[in-house]
C-alpha positions in Angstrom: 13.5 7.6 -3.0 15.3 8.5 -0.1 15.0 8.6 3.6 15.3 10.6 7.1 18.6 10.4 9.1 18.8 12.2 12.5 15.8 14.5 10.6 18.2 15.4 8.1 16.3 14.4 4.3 19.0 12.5 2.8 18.6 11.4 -1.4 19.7 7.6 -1.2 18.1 4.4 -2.3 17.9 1.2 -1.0 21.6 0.0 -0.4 21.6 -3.8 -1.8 25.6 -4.6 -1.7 25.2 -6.3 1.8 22.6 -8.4 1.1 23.6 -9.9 -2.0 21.4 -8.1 -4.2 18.4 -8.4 -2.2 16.0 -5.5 -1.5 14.9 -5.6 1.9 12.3 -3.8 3.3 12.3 -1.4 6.3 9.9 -2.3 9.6 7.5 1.0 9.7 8.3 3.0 13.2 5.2 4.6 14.3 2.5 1.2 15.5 0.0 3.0 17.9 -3.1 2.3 18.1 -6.5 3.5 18.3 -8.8 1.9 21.1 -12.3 2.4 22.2 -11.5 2.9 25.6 -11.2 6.0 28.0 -8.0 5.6 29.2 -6.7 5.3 25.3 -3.8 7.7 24.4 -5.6 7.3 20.7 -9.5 7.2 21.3 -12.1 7.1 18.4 -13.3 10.4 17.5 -14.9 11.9 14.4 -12.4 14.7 12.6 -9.5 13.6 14.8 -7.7 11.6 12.6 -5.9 12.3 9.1 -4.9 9.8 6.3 -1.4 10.3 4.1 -1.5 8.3 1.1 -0.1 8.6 -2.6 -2.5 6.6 -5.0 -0.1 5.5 -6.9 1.1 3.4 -3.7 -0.2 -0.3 -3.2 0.2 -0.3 0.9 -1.9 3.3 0.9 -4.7 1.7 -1.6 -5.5 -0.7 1.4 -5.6 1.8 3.8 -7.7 4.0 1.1 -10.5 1.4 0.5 -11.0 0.2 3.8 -12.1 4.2 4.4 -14.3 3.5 1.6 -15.5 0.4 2.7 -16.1 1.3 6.5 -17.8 4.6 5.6 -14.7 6.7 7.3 -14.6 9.1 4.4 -16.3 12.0 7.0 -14.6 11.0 9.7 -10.8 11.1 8.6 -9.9 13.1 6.2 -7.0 13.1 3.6 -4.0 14.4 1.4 -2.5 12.8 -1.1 1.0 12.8 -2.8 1.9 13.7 -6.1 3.0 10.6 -7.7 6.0 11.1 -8.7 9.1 10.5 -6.6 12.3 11.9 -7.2 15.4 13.9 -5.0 12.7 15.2 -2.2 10.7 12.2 -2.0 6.8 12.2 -1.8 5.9 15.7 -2.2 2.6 17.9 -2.1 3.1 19.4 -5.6 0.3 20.5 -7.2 -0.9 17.8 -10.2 -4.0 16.5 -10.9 -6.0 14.5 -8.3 -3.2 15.6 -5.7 -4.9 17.0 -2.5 -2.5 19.2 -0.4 -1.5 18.9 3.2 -4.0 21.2 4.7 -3.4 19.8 8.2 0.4 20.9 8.4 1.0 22.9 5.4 4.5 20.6 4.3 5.7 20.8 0.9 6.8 17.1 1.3 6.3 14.1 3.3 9.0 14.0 5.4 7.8 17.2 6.8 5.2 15.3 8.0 7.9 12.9 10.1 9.4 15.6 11.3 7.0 17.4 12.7 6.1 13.8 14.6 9.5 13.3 15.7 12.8 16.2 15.1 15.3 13.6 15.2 13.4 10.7 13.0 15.8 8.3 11.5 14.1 6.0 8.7 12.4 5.7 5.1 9.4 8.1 4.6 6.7 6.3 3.7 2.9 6.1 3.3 0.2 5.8 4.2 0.5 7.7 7.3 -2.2 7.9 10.1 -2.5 11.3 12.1 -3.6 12.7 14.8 -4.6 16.4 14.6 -5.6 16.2 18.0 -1.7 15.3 19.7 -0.2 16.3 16.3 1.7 13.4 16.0 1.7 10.0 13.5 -0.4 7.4 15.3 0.4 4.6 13.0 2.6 3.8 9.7 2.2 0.6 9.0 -0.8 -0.4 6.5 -1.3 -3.7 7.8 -2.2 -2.2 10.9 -3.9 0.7 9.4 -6.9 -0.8 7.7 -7.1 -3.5 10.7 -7.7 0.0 12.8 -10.1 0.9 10.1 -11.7 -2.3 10.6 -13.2 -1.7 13.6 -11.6 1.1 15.7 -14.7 3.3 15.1 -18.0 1.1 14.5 -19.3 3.5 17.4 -19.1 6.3 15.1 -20.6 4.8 11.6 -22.8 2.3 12.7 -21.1 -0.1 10.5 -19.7 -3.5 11.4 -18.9 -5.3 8.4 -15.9 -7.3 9.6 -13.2 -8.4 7.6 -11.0 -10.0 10.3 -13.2 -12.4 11.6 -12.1 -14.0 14.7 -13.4 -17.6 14.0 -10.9 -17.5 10.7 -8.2 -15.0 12.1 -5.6 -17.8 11.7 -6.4 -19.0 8.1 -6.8 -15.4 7.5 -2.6 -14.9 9.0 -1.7 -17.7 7.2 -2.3 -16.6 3.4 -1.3 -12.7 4.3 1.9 -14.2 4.9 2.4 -16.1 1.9 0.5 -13.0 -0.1 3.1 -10.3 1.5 6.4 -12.2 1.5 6.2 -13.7 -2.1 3.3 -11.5 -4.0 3.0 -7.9 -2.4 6.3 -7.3 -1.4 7.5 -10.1 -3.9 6.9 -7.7 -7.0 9.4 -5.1 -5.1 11.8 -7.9 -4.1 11.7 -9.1 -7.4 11.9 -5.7 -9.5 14.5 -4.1 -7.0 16.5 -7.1 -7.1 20.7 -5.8 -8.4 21.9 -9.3 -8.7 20.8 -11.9 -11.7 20.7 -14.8 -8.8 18.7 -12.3 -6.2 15.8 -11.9 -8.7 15.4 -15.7 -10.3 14.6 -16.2 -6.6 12.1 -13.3 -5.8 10.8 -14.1 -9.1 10.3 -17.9 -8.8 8.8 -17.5 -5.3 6.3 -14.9 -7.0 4.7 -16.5 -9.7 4.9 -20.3 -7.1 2.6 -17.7 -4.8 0.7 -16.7 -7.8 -0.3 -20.7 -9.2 -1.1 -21.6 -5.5 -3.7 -18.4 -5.2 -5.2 -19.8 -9.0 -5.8 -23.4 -7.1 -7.3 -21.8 -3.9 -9.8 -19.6 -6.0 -10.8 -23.2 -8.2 -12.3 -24.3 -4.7 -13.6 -20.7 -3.4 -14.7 -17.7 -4.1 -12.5 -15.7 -2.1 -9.2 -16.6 -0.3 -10.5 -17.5 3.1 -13.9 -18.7 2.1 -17.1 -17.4 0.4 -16.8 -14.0 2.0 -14.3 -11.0 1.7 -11.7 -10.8 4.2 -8.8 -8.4 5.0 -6.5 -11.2 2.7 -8.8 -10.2 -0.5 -8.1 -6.2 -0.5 -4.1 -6.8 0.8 -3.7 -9.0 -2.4 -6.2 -6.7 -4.5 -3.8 -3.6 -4.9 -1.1 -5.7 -6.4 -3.0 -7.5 -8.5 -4.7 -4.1 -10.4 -1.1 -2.6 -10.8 0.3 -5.8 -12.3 -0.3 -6.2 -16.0 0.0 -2.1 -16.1 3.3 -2.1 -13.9 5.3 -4.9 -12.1 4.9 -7.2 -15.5 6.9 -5.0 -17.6 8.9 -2.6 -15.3 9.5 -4.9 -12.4 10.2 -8.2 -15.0 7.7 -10.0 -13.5 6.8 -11.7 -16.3 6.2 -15.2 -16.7 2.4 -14.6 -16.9 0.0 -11.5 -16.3 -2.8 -11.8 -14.1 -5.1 -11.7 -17.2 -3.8 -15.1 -18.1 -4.6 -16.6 -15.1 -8.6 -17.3 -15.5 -9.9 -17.7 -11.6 -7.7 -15.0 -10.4 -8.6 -12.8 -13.1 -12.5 -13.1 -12.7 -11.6 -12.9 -8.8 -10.0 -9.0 -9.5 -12.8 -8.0 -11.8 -15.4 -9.2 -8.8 -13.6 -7.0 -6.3 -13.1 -4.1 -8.2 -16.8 -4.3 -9.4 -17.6 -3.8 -5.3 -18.9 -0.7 -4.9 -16.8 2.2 -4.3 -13.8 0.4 -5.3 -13.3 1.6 -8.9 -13.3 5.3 -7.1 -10.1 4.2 -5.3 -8.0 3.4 -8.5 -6.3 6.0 -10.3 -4.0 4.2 -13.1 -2.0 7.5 -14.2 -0.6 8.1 -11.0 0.1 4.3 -10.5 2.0 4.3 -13.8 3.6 8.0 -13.9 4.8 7.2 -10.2 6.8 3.6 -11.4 7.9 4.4 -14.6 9.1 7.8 -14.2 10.0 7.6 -10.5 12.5 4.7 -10.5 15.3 6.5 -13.2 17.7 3.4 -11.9 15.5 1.0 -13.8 13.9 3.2 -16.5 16.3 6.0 -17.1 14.0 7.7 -19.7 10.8 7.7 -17.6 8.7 7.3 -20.6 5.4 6.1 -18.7 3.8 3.8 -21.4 0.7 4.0 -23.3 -0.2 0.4 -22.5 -1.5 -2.3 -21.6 -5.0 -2.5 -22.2 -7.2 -2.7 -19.1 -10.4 -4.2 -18.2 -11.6 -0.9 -16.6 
């Protein structure tokens, strides 16, 4: 892990003696967006766009299934990373299921930045959104991403299944911000934490998150009703890397998700949605975590466990 500074790759990780332990995440840089409108600077068009991701990656995933899910995947194409991380960062070496950067040619990721802006100061992350067109990052912020997927080009494929409703956009807010603070970006919080009194809190806050989503699913099926929202697939791709990754190398673990019985049946339901299982590819999820993060597993043996459901 390490980030941009002045466009200058510099190998440092997240610096946790000013916030007393704490990991805190960086605000992604790059939040254009892509409108149906003449006058756009980013307009809808078929081939234009380009998708970054690493599989391994829980904020990419989204991004990932909502091309799935929105029939995108001949619209935008895509690289992905290999998934491990080290001294350069995300790179383009070649590994199995890795697709090169055919757009730009970069050996790693932060090319990518680089080429968007010289001086770019910041963490390189993924996914990334591009434009071939301006040559430029449109957006890097998943959130945003898979709410652009949502609808940004229902011209193009004809398809309009929506899932950010505007009659339940608020209930909808309200549990992604719960989900992200405490349960997506909790397991980081929690398994980057440096200090023993930083992590009891991450960790308490998580698995508080975790019992409430057990009690919503005892009265629905989903977390905003009977139908899949945007809140299902942002809480989906950090509950299939749990039991393999954030229970044992992150130390969350109080309880895996296979204990808990409604939110367990509710994961299998979603993966069993067509197209989903093709977006899930366990060996780079684990290889990336355990042999990755040296500061936390200084071996990087990737282990042979758990046993999954899929």
């Amino acid at each position: 892990m390490g980030l941009l500074v002045n466009g200058e790759w510099k190998d440092q990780w997240y610096d946790t003696s000013k916030t007393g332990g704490k990991f805190v995440r960086s605000k992604s840089q790059f939040e254009n967006q892509i409108i149906n409108d003449e006058n756009a600077e980013f307009k809808p068009e078929s081939n234009r766009y380009h998708l970054y991701i690493s599989h391994a990656c829980p904020w990419a995933h989204r991004a990932l299934i909502f091309r799935k899910l929105k029939k995108l995947e001949e619209h935008i194409s895509i690289s992905v990373v290999h998934p491990l991380m080290l001294d350069k960062g995300w790179t383009f070496q070649e590994g199995e299921d890795v697709i090169p950067d055919n757009i730009l040619g970069s050996k790693y990721m932060h090319q990518v930045y680089t080429t968007a802006q010289k001086d770019y100061t910041g963490r390189v992350t993924v996914p990334v959104l591009w434009d071939k067109k301006k040559n430029t990052i449109v957006n890097n912020e998943s959130s945003q991403i898979i709410r652009i997927f949502n609808s940004a080009f229902n011209s193009l494929t004809k398809n309009e299944d929506d899932y950010y409703p505007e009659k339940i956009r608020d209930q909808i807010d309200e549990i992604n911000n719960d989900v992200y603070h405490n349960i997506n970006n909790g397991v980081y919080k929690t398994g980057f934490a440096t200090t023993k009194e930083a992590y009891e809190e991450t960790f308490d806050a998580l698995f508080k998150s975790l019992d409430n989503i057990e009690r919503i699913l005892t009265l629905t099926n989903f977390l905003v009703g009977n139908n899949i929202t945007e809140a299902d697939w942002r809480l989906f791709t950090t509950l299939i890397r749990f039991d393999a990754v954030y229970f044992g190398h992150f130390k969350c673990n109080k309880k895996r998700i296979s204990d808990y019985p409604k939110i367990y049946k509710y994961l299998q339901n979603l993966f069993n949605i067509k197209g989903i299982k093709e977006t899930i590819f366990m060996d780079h999820i684990k290889t990336h975590y355990y042999a990755s993060h040296t500061m936390i597993n200084p071996t990087g043996i990737v282990p042979k466990g758990p046993d999954l459901f899929f």
